[in-house]
C-alpha positions in Angstrom: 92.4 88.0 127.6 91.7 90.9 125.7 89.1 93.2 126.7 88.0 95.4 123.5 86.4 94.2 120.4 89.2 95.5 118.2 91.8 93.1 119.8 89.4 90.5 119.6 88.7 91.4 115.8 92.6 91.5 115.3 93.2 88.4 116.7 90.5 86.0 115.0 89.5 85.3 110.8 89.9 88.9 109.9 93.9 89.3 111.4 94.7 85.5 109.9 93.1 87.2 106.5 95.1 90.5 106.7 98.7 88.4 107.3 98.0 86.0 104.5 98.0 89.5 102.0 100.4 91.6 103.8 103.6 91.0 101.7 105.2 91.3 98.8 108.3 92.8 97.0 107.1 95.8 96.0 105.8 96.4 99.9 109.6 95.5 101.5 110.4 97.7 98.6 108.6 100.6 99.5 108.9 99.9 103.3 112.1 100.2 103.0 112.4 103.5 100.9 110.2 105.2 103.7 112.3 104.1 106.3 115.6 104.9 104.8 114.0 108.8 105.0 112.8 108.4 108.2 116.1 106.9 109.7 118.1 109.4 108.3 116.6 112.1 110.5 118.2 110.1 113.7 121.0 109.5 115.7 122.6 105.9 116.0 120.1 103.0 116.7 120.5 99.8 117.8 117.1 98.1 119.5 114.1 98.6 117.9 110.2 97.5 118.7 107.5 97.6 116.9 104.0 96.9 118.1 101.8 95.5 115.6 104.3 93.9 113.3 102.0 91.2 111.8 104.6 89.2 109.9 107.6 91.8 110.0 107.5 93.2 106.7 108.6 96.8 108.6 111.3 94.8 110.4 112.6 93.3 107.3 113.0 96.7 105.4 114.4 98.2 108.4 116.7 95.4 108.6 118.2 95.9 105.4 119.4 99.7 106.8 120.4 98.6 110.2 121.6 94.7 109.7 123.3 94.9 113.3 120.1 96.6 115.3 118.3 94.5 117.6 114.9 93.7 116.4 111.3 92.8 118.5 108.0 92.9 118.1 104.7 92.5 120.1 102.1 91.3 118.1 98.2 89.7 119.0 97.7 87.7 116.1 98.4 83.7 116.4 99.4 83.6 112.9 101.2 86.6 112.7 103.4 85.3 115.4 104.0 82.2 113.4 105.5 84.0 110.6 107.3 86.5 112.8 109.2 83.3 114.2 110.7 82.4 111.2 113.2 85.3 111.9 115.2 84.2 114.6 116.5 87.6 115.3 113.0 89.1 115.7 112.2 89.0 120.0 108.6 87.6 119.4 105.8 89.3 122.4 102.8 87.1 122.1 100.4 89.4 123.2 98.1 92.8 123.2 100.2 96.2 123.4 97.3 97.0 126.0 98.7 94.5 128.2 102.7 94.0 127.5 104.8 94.2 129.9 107.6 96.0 129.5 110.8 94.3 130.2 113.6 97.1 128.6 113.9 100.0 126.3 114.3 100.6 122.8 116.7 103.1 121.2 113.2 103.4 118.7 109.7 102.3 119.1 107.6 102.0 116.4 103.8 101.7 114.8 103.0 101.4 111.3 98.7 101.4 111.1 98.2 100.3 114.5 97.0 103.1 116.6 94.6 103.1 114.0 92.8 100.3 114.9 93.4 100.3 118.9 90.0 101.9 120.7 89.9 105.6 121.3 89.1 104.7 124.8 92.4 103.2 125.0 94.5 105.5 123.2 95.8 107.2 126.7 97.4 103.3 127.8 98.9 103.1 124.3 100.4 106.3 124.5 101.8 105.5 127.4 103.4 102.3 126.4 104.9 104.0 123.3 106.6 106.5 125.6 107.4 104.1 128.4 109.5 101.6 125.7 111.5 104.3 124.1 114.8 105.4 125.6 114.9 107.9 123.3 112.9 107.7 119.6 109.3 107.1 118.7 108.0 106.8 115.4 104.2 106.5 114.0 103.1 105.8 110.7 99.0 106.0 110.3 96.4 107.7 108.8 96.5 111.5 109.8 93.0 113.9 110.8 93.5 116.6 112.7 90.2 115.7 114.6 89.2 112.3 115.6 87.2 110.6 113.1 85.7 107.2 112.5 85.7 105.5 108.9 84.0 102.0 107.6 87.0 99.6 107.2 86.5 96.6 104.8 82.8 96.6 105.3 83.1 96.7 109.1 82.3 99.7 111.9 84.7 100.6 114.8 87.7 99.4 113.9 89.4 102.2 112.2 90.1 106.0 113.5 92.1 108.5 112.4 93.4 111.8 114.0 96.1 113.5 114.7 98.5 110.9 117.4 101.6 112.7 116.9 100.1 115.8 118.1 98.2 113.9 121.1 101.5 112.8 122.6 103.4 116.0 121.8 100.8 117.3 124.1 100.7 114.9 126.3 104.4 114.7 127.2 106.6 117.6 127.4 109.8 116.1 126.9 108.8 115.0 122.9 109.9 117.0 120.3 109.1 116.3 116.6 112.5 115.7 114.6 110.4 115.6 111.3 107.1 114.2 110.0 106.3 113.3 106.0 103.5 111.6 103.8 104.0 108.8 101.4 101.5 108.9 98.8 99.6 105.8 97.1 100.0 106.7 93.6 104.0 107.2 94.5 105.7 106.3 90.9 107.9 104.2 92.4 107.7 103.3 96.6 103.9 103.6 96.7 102.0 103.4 100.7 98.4 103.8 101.9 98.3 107.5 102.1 100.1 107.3 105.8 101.7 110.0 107.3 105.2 109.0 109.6 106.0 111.1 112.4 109.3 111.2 114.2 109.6 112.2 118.0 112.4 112.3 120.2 112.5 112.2 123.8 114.8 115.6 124.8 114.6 116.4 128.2 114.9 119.9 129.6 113.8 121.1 126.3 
């Protein structure tokens, strides 16, 4: 079972809500546009995970750029899940990110506005499950503050934080170095996002 109130948030009314709006042509559209720039600044890649997926609209843009890669996703939602299994060649994780197990790594492991919402008091676990699933790339797209800082989301306190992740686990583990980092405006004339800024890191040991 989960133990904070932001996985319980994410996986009741307010999760269902958020996958019922989350798609869209012009989002694959723009999804895809930001990670054709972000993919360009790696080496080859053929496994990817993302946590958080909801109903794979990342996966699906990043499928059209890698249409051999191997795909999965751990995501809490019930009904998230449901659409994710529509994709047979999405590897569906029922479950938290606080609690997965992990089974194998990913050339790249990915999240896309969901260290937002995870508790501060947890950051330090999902950190380490980020680093822990990637063989050798990790790549974050959230909301960027280069002090920790708590904002109303939809009407609702505690469930959205911004500050500076990137720069947490550079910290945090030696070995990471930043390949390149970016921000995707929303008023972008053509491949619009929420203001995010993406970050990718690369394990290089001995660096």
């Amino acid at each position: 079972m989960p133990d904070t109130e932001q996985e319980i948030f994410w996986m009741g009314d307010f999760g269902d809500k958020y996958t019922e709006r989350n798609q869209g042509e012009q989002m694959l559209a723009s999804n895809t546009a930001l990670f054709a720039s972000i993919l360009a600044k790696t080496g080859k890649v053929e496994s990817i995970l993302e946590y958080g997926p909801n109903r794979g609209m990342n996966l699906l843009a990043i499928r059209n750029l890698l249409p051999v890669c191997e795909f999965s996703g751990v995501e809490i939602n019930q009904t998230a899940v449901g659409e994710l299994k529509h994709f047979s060649w999405i590897k569906v994780y029922h479950e938290s990110m606080l609690d997965f197990k992990l089974d194998y790594q990913r050339d790249l492991v990915l999240s896309k506005g969901l260290l937002i919402h995870i508790n501060p008091n947890e950051l330090e676990r999902a950190y380490s499950v980020l680093y822990e699933s990637s063989r050798r790339y990790i790549c974050l797209v959230e909301y960027y503050n280069p002090s920790p800082v708590e904002l109303k989301y939809r009407g609702f306190e505690g469930k959205l934080f911004k500050r500076d992740f990137a720069g947490e686990m550079l910290d945090k583990y030696k070995d990471l170095y930043l390949c390149d980092y970016g921000f995707v405006y929303h008023r972008d004339n053509v491949f619009p996002q929420d203001d995010l800024n993406w970050f990718l890191l690369e394990k290089r040991k001995g660096q």
